[in-house]
LUMSE-438705 format. One record per residue: residue in one letter; x, y, z of N, C-alpha, C in turn. Coordinates in steps of 0.1 Angstrom, whole numbers, plus 5000, padded with zeros to 4 digits. Layout:
// LUMSE-438705
AXYZXYZXYZ;...
//
This chain:
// LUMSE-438705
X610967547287611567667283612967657278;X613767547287614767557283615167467272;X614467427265613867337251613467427241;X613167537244612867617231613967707222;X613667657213614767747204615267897209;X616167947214616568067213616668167202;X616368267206616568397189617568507195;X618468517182619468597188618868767185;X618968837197618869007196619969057191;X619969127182620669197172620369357180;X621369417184621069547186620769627179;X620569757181620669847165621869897160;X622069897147622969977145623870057150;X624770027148625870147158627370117148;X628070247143629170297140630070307148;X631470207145632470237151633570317143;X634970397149635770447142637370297144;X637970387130638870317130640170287144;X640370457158640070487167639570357178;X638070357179637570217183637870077183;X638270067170638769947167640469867172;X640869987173642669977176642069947192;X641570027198641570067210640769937217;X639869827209639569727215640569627214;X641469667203642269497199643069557214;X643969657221644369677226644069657240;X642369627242641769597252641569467255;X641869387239641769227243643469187247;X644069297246645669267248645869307263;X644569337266644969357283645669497288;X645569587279646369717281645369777295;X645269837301644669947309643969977306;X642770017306641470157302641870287301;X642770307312643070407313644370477303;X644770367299646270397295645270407276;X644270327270643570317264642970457262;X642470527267641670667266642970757269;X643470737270645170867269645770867255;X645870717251646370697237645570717225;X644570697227643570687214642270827214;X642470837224640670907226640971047230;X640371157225640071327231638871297239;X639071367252637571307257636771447255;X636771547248636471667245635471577236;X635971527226635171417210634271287221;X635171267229634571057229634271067249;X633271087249632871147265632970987272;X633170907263633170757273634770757274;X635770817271636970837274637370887287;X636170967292636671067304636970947315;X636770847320637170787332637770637325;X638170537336638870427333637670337332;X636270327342635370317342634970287331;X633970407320633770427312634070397302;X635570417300636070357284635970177290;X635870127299636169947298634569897296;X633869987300632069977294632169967280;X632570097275632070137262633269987255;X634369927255634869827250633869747253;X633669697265632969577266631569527258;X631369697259629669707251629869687233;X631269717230631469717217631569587213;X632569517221632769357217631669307216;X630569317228629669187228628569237212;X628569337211627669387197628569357185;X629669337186630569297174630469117171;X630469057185630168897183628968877178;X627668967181626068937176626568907164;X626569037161627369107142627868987136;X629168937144629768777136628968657137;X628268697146627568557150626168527136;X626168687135624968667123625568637110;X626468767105627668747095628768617088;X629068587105630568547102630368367098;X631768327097631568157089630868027099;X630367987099629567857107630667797119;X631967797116633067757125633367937135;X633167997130633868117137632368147147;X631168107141630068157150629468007163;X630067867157630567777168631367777177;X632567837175633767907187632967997195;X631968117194631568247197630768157205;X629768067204628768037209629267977224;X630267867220630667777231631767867238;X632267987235633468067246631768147251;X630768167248629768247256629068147261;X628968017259628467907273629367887281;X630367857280631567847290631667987300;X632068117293632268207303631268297305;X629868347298629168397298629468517289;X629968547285630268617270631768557265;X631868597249632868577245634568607249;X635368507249636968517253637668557237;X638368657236638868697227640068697222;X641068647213642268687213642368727202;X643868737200644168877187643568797177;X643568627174643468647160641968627158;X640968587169639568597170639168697169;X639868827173639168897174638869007157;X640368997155640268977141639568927131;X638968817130638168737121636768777131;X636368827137635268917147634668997135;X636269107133636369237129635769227118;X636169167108636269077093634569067094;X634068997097632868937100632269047102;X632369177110631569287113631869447108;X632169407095632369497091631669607091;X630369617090629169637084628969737095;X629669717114629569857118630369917117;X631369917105632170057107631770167103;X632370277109631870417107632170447090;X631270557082631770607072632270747072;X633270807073633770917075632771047068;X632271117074631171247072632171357073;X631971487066632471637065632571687078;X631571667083631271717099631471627109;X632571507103632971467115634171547119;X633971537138635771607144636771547136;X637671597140638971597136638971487145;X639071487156639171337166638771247167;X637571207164636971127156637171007150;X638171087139639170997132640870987134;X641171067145642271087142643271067158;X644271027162645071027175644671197181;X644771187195644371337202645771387201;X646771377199647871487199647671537182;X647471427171647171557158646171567161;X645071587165643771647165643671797171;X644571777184645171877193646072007183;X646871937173647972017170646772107158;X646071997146645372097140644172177146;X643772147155642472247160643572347173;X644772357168645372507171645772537163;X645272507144644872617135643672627131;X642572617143641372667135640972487129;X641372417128640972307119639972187130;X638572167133637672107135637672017129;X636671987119636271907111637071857099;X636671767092636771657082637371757069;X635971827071635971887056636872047062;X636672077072638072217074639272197075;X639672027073640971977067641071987056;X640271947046640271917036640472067026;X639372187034639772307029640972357030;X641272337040643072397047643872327038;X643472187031644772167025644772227009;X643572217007643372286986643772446995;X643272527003643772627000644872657000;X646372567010647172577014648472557002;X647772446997648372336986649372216992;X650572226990651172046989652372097000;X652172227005653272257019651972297029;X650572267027649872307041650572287054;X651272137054651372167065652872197078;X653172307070653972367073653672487084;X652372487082651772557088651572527100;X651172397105650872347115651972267125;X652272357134652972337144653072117144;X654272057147654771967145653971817139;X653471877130652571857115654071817104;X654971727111656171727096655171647080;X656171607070655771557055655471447056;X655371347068655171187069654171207071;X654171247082652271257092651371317077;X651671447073650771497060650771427052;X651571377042651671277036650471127042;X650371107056649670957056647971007058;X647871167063646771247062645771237053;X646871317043646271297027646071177019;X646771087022646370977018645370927021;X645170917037643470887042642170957036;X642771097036641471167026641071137010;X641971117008641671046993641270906991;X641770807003640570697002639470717004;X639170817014637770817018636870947010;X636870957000636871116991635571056988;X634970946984633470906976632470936989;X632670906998632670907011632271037017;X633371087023633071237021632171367011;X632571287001631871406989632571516988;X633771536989634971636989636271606986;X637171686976638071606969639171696973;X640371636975641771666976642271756963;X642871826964643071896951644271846945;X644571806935645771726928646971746931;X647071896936648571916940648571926951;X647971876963648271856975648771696974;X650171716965650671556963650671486981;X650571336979650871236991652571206991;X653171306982654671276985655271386991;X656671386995657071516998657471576985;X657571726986658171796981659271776974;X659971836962661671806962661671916960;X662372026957662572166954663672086939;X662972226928664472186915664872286914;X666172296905666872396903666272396888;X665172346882665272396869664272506866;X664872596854664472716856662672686844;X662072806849660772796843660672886834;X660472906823660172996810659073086814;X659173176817657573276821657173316808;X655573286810654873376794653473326796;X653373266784651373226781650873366785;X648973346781648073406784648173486797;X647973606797647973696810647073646819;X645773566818644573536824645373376829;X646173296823646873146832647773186828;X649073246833650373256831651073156834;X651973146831653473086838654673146848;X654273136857654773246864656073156875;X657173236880658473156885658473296896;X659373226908660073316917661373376902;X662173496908662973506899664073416899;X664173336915665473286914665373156901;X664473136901663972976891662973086877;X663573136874662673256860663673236849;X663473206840663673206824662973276814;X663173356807662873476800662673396786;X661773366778661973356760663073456756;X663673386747664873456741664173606730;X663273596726662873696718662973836731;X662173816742661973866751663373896767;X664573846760665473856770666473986770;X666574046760666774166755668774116757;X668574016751670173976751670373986738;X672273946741672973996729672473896712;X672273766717672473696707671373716696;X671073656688670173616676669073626680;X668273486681666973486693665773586686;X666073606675664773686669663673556668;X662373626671661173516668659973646662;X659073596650658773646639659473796639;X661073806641661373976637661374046647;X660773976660661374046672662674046669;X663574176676664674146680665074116695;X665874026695665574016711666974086721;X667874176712668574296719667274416723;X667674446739666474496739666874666737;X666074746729666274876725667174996729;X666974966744667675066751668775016763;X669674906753671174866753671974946754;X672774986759673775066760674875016750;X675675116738676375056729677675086734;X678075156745679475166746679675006759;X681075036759681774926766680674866780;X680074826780679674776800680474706809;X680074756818680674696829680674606839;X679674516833679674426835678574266827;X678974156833679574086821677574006820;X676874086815675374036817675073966803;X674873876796674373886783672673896783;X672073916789670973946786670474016798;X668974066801668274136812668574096824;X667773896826668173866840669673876847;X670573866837672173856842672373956852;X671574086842672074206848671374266856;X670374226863669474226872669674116881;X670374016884670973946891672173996892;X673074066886674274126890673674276897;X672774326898672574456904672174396920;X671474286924670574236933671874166941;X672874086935673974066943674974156948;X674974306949675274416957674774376968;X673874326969672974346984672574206993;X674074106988673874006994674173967009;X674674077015674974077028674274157037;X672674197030671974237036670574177033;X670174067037669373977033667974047035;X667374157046666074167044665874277030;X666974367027667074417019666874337004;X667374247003667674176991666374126989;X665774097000664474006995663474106994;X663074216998662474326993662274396976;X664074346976664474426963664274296951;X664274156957663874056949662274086946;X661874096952660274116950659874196944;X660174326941659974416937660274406920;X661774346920661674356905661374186895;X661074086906660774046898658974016897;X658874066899656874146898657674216880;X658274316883658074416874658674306861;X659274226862659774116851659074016847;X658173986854656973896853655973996844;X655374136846654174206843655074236830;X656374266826656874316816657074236801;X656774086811657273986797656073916795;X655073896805653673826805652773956798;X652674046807651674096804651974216793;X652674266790653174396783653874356768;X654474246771655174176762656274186758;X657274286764658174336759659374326772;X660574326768661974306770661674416785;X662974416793662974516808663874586798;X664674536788665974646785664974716772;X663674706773663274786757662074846767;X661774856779660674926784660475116781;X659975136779659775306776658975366787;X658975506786658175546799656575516800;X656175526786654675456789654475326797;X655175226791655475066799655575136811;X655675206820656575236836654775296838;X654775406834653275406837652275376838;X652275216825651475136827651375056837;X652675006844652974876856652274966868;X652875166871652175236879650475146877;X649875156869648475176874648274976874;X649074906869648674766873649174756888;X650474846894650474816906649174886918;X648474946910647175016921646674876919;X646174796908645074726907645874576902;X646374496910646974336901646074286899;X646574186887645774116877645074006886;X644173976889643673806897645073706895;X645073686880645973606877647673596885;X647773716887648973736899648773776912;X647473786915647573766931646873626937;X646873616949647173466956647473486972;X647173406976647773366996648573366997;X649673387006651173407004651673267005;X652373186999652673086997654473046994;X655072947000656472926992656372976982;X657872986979658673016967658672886959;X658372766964658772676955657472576952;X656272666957654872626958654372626940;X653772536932653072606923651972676922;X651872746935650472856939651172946945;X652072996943652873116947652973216932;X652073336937652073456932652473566940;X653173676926653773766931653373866942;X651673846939651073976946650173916955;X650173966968648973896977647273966977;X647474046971646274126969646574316964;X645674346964646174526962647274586971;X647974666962648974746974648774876974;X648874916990648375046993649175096986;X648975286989649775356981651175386982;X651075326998652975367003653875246992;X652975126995653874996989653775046972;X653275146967653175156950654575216949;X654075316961655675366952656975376962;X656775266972658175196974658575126960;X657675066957658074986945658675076934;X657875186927658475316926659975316921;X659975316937661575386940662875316939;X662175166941663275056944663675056924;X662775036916662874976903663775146895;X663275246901664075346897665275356897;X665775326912667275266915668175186906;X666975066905667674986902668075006885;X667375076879667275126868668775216863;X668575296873669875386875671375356878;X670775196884672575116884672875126867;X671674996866671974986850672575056842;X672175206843672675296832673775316833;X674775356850675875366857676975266848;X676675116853677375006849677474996831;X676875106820676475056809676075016806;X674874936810673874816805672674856797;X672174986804671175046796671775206794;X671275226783671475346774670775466786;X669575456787668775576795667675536811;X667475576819666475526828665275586824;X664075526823662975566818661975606827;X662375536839662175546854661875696865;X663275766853663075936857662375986854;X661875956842660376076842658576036849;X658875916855658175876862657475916878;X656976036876656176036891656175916903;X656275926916656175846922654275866924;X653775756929652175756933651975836945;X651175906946650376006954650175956970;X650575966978650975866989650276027000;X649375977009649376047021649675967037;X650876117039651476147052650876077065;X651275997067650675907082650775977093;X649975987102650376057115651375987124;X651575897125652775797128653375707118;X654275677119654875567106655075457114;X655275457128655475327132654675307138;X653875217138651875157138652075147156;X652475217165652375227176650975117186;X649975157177648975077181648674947186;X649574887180649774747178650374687189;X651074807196651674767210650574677223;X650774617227649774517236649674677250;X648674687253648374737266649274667279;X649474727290650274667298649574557307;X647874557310647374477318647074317309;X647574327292647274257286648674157283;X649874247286651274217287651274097294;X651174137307651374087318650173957321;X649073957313648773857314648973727301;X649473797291650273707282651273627290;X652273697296653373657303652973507314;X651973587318651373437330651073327323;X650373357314649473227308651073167300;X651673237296653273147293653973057299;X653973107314654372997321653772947329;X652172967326651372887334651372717323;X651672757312651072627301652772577301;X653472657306655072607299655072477313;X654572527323654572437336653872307336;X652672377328651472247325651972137314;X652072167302652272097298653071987296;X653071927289653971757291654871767279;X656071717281656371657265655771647256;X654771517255654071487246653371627241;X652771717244651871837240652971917235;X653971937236655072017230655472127244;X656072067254656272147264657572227259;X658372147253659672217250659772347238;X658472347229658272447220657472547227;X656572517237655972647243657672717253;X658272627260659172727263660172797253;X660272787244661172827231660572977228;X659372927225658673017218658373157233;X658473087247658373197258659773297259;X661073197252661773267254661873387240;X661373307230661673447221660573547225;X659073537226658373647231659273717242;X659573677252660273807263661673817256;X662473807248663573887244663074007236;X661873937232661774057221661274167229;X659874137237658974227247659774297256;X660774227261661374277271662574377268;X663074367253664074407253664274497241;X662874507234662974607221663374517210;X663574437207664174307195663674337187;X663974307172663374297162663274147161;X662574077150662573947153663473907147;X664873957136665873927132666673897139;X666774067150667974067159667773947173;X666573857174666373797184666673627174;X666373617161666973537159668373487153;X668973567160670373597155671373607167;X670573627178671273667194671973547196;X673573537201674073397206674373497219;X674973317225675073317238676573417242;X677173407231678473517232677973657236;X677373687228677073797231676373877242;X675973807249674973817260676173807272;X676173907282677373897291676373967306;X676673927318676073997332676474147328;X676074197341676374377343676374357351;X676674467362676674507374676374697371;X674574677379674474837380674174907387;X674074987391673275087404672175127400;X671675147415670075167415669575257424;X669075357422668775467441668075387445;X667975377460667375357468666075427476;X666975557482665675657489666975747490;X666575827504666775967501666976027510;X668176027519668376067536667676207537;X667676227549666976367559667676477548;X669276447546670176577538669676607527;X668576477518668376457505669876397498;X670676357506671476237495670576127489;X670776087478670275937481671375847472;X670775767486671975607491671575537479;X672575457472672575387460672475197465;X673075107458673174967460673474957446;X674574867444675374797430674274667430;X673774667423672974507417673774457408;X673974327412674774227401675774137408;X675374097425676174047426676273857424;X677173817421676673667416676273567425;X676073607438675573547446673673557441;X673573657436672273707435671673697423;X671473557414671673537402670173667403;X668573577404667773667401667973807396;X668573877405668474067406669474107394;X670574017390671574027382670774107365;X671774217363671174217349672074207340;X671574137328672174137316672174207303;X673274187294673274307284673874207271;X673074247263673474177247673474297240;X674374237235675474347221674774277211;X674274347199673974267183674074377175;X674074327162674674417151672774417146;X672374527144671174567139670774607125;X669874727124669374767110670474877110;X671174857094671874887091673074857091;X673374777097674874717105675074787111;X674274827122674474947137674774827148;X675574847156676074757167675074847181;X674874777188674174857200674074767210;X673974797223673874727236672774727241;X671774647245670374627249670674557264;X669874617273669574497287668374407285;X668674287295667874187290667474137301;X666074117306665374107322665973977328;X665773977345666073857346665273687340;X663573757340662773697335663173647320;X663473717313664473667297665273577300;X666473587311667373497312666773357318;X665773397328665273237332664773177320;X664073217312663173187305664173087292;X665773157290666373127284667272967290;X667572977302668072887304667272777306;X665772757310665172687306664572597294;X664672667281665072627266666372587266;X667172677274668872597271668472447276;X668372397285667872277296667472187281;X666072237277665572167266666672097256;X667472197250668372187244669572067250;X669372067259670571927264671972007271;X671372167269673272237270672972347283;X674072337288674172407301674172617300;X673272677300673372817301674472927306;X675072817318676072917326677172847323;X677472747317678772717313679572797309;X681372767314681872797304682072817291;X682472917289682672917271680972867265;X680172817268678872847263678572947249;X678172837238678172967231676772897221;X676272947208675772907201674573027201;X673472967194672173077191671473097207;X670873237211670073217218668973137222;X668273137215666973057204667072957194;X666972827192666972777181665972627181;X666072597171664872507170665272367175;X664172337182664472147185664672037177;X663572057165663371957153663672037144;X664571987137664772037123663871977109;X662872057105661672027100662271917084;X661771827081662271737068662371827056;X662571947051662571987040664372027036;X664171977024665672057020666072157022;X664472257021665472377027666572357040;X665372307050665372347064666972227066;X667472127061668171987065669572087056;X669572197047670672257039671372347053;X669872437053670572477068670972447076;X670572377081671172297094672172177090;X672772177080673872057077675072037087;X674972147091676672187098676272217114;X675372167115674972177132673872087134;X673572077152672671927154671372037160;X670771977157669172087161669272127177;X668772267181668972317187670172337193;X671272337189673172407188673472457183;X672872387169674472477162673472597149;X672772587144671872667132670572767146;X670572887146669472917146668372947140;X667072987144665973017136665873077126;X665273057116665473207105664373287110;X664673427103663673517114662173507107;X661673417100660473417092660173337105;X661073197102660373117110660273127126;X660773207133661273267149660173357148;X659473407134658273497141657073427138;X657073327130656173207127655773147143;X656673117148656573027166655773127171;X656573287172655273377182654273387180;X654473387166652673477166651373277165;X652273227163651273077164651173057184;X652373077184652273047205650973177209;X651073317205650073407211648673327203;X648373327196647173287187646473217196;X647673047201646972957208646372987222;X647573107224647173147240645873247247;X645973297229644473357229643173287231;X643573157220642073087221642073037233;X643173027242642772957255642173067265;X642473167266642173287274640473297273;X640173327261638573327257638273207261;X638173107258637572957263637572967276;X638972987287638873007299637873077306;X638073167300637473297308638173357316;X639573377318640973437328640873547325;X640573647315640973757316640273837323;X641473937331640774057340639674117330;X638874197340638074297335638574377331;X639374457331640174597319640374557312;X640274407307640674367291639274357280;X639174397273638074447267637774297255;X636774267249636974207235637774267223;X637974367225639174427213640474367215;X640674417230641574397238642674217230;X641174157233641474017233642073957220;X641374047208641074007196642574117185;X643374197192644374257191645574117196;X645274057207646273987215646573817203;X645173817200645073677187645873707177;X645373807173646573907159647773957163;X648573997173649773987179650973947167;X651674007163653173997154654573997162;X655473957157656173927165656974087168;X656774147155657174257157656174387167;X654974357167654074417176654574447192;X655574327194656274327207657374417212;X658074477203658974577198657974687205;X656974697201656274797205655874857216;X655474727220655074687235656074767244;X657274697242658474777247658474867251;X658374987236658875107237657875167246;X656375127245655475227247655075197265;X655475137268655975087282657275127285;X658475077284659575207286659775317285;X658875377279658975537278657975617289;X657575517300657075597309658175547320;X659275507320659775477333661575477330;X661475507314663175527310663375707305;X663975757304664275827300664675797285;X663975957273663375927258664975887251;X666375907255667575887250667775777252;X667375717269668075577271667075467257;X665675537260664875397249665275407234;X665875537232666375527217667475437213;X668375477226669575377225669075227227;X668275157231668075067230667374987219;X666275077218665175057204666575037190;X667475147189668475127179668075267170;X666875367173666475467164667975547159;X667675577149668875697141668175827148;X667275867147666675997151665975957168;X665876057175665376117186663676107182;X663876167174661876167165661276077169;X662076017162661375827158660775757169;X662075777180661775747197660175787201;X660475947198659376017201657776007201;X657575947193656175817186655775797198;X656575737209656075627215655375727232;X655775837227655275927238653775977232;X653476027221651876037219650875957223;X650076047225648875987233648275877218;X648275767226647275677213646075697214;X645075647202643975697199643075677208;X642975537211641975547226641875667238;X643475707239643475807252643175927247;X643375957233642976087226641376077228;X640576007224639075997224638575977239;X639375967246638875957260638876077268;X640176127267640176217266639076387264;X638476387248637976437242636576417241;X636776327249635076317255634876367270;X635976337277635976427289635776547285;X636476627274636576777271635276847269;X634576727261633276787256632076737266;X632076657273631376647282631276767298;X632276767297632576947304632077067301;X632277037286631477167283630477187282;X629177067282627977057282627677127294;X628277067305628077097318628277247317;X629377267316629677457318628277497310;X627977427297627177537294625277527300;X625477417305623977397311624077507325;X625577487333625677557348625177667344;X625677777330625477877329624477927322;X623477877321621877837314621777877304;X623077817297622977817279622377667274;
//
């Protein structure tokens, strides 16, 4: 027997990932199993990950099917070593560079990347982790995320910076024959540069050339400026020039439309509203209409009226950068309020012009605004989170802020806990919360009744003493809507919540002189924008959040906490699937809401105005109507009574 030729068994087939491969050379390096399956492996994807046990099987089982593999494959000297280290020890002894020339030799099991493979699969568990908390699974739900996203997708994805995307995309484009799904060309593998050069808008209405206005260039026929610039006999003064002196120094449309828009530079959400608005109407005037903004007539105004009920495909799009080449003006239809906001803003703006001399007449005035019906509330009250759903947001915050590790982003779940309770807690807009510094935020000392002697006095107690940090309350001063200054209290749960992101931050909360943003970011993300900002300060000190990006962290932190609540199964019973599916959609401004409609059963309707910041009593008022659920609940009680009355009385 022991004279007879031996035959080698070849196992079957079996696919390894690139994943696998790291994770054995690592195994012949003697690393841990354990330490092995933490680094490399999701055991959600790779079930031989779950114990130390397990993953040193599944290596051991991989190597000896990888020596067959060489043994059949590999060169006559590399399958003489394999033979004699497996009579000597009883399977093969490996080192790095054996194992190597193994690998080489066994090619033939590597995995080929499929559409429907996980995200983990192929990829480290912290990005796998970071994109499947947007929705992103699979191979090919990457690949969609990024054509639809374009060449900033991943901006999107929580600490997803331009290296990591950048070596992403690269891998998907090696493996595209493979896949059977292609990268879209402008999801370049470089980063970004933003330019300052300006883009000529025009071509075909159906593929325009379309610019934010800050980067827009007008054809000179079409600039309605002073000079020459005639093209076949256009003139390119535009008609309705004003011929006496002006007042200021525009030579053509955009000048003077950039000189109206910088009135409003020290009110930046205003400005960007009022940037949008007109440069839509300068995009639709020179693309689609063809004519100058200084030569528009009142039909042109009527006509943009009914393009703004219905935008062209060509100009709407997903909301995207400003410095994206898939950024259009319009994200889809605008309701009727947004028609004739728009309306009113270009009317205005119309009316400087004439004011300053620049144009002769507004054309704007005989323009009807669009047909708009009266909302029963103007401020979407609804949106406010229920209180049993509050309060279990709040847990699961610092249930995960406790859990997690560094590595998972422990220091952005508490960032992001402290801006949700400034805002929840305190009525914030998400401006005024990213704007809050530490100056401004100071203790109080208040009184509180107690009870209520036999006489009916009742006995009071001053809270705030500094022995007593917990009970202490505080009060932040900020300048708000309108440049209205106002004083807000701020829970003690805000302040813990705050000095624990301070901690993150490296900097002491109760220090002296302490000062800087409430909130601000840890990483300062690679883009020029983001590195212009922050030039003059070190991440998390000295630059706070901008408020896009400060409501970007909430509503990404609730989203995640959502999908964890459903998976779990933690939510009480009073929380409904609406309940749940309101809490996923969550804005950062929705929290504002929360506030009021919760303080207005336990403050008096003056004190929550003063805090909310309202100009009117009214406005406050909102938050006292019964919402629509309690109306229909209501009104089903009413009418179910009456059934009754009328059956008692044998109608």
């Amino acid at each position: 027997m022991a004279n007879q030729p031996q035959s080698l068994t070849v196992p079957p087939a079996r696919t390894y990932t690139r994943a696998d491969f790291t994770a054995l050379r690592a195994f012949v390096q003697q690393i841990p199993p354990a330490t092995i399956a933490r680094l490399y492996y999701d055991p959600e994807v790779a079930p031989h990950a779950a114990t130390p046990e397990t993953m040193a099987q599944f290596l051991r089982t991989m190597r000896d099917e990888l020596v067959q593999l060489a043994l059949l494959h590999g060169s006559p000297v590399l399958a003489d070593h394999l033979k004699t280290s497996i009579r000597k020890h009883g399977s093969a002894k490996l080192t790095a560079v054996s194992l190597r020339m193994v690998e080489d030799a066994s090619r033939l099991a590597a995995a080929v990347p499929a559409p429907h493979h996980a995200i983990g699969f192929w990829f480290r568990p912290l990005v796998a982790q970071r994109l499947a908390g947007e929705g992103i699974m699979t191979l090919q739900a990457l690949v969609d995320y990024c054509n639809t996203h374009g060449g900033s997708w991943w901006r999107s994805v929580p600490r997803i910076g331009p290296l990591r995307a950048r070596t992403l995309v690269a891998w998907l484009r090696r493996h595209e024959s493979s896949l059977g799904v292609r990268v879209a060309a402008d999801v370049d593998t470089r980063p970004f540069v933003p330019t300052d050069e300006a883009v000529v808008i025009g071509g075909d209405p159906a593929t325009p050339r379309l610019a934010p206005f800050e980067r827009m260039a007008v054809p000179a026929a079409l600039s309605g400026g002073d000079g020459a610039g005639a093209v076949d006999g256009v003139r390119a003064r535009g008609t309705n020039r004003a011929g006496a002196f002006a007042f200021i120094r525009a030579p053509h449309d955009l000048a003077a439309l950039h000189a109206y828009l910088h009135r409003y530079r020290d009110r930046p959400a205003t400005l960007r509203v009022y940037t949008r608005e007109i440069e839509r109407f300068v995009l639709w005037a020179v693309i689609v209409r063809g004519v100058a903004v200084s030569s528009v007539t009142v039909e042109d105004c009527e006509a943009y009226k009914d393009f703004l009920a219905q935008p062209a495909p060509s100009f709407t799009g997903p909301k995207r950068p400003r410095i994206s080449g898939r950024w259009r003006p319009f994200t889809g239809t605008l309701s009727a309020d947004s028609q004739a906001y728009a309306v009113r803003v270009l009317r205005a703006a119309f009316r400087w012009l004439v004011e300053v001399r620049y144009l002769a007449g507004n054309p704007w005035h005989a323009v009807h605004d669009p047909a708009t019906v009266t909302q029963e509330t103007r401020v979407q009250v609804d949106r406010a989170l229920p209180a049993t759903l509050w309060k279990q947001l709040r847990d699961a915050l610092d249930h995960t802020c406790s859990q997690e590790t560094v590595e998972t982003g422990a220091r952005q779940w508490r960032a992001a806990r402290a801006a949700i309770l400034l805002m929840g807690d305190s009525g914030l807009r998400r401006s005024e919360a990213a704007l809050a510094t530490r100056e401004q935020l100071q203790p109080a000392d208040v009184r509180v009744s107690l009870r209520a002697d036999a006489a009916g006095e009742v006995t009071s107690k001053v809270v705030g003493d500094p022995a007593d940090s917990t009970a202490r309350i505080w009060t932040l001063t900020l300048v708000g809507k309108r440049r209205r200054q106002r004083t807000v209290p701020v829970s003690p749960d805000t302040v813990t919540a705050l000095r624990a992101h301070w901690r993150d931050r490296g900097r002491d909360f109760d220090a002296s002189g302490a000062s800087g943003p409430l909130v601000a970011p840890l990483v300062v993300p690679a883009t020029q924008d983001a590195r212009r900002r922050h030039a003059h300060g070190n991440p998390g000190n000295g630059m706070p959040y901008a408020a896009d990006a400060l409501g970007c962290l909430v509503r990404t932190a609730i989203k995640r906490l959502a999908r964890r609540l459903a998976e779990q199964g933690t939510l009480p019973a009073s929380c409904s699937p609406e309940d749940l599916a309101q809490l996923a959609s969550t804005s950062a401004h929705a929290l504002r809401h929360t506030f009021g409609t919760q303080a207005i059963r336990q403050m008096p309707l003056n004190v929550v105005q003063t805090i909310l910041g309202h100009t009117s009593l009214q406005t406050t008022s909102i938050y006292t109507r019964a919402g629509r659920q309690q109306m229909l609940d209501a009104a089903g009680r009413y009418y179910s009574a009456g059934e009754e009355t009328l059956v008692a009385a044998g109608g």
